[in-house]
C-alpha positions as CSV (number, residue, x, y, z in Angstrom):
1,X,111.0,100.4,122.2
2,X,107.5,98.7,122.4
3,X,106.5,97.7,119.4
4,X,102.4,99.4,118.7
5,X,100.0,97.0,117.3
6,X,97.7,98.1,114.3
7,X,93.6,98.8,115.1
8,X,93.2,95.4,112.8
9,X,95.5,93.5,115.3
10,X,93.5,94.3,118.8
11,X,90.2,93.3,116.5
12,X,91.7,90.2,115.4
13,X,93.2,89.6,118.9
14,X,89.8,90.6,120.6
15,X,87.2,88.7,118.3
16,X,87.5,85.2,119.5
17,X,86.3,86.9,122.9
18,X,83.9,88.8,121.8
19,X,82.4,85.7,120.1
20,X,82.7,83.5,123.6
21,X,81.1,86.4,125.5
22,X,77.8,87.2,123.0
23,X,77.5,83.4,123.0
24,X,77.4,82.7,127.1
25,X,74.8,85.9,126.6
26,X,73.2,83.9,124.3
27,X,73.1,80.3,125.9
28,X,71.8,82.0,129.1
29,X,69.0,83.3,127.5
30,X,66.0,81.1,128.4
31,X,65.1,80.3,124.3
32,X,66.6,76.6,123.4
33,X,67.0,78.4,119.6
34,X,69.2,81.3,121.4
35,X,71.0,78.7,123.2
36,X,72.0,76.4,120.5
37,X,73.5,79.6,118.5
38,X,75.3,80.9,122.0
39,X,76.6,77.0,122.4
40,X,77.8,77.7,119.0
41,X,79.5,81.3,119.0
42,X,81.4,79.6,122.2
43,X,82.7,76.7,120.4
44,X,83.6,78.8,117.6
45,X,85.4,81.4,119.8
46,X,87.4,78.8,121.7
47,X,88.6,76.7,118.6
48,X,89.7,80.5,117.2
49,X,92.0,80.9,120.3
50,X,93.5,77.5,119.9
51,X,94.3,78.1,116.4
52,X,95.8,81.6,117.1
53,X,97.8,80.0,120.2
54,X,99.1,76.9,118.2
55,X,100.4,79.0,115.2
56,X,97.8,78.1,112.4
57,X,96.0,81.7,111.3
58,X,99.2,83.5,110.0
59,X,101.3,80.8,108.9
60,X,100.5,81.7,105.0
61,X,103.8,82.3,104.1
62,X,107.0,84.2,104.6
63,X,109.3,81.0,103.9
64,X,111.4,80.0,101.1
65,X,109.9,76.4,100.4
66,X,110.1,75.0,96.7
């Protein structure tokens, strides 16, 4: 049986791209300010993917360390 992710999963899963696409928006908008933030939102957006992918958001807790 497939397992159904919650509404907050898909958000927390879909942010990161949400972020990298208002921030190419952004960056091609022919303001330097607008492009700075877009340059930004896109670096942001990226390093939140990596951090999902390596394992870092999420690994709070569960384990029995003392």
């Amino acid at each position: 049986m497939a397992e159904s992710r919650s509404l907050t999963d898909w958000i927390a899963w879909l942010s990161p791209g949400v972020l990298v696409l208002v921030g190419l928006a952004l960056f091609f908008l022919p303001v330097p300010p607008t492009s700075m933030i877009g340059i930004a939102l896109i670096v942001v957006g990226v390093a939140l993917w990596v951090l999902d992918y390596v394992g870092v958001r999420g690994a709070g807790g569960g384990g029995d360390e003392t």
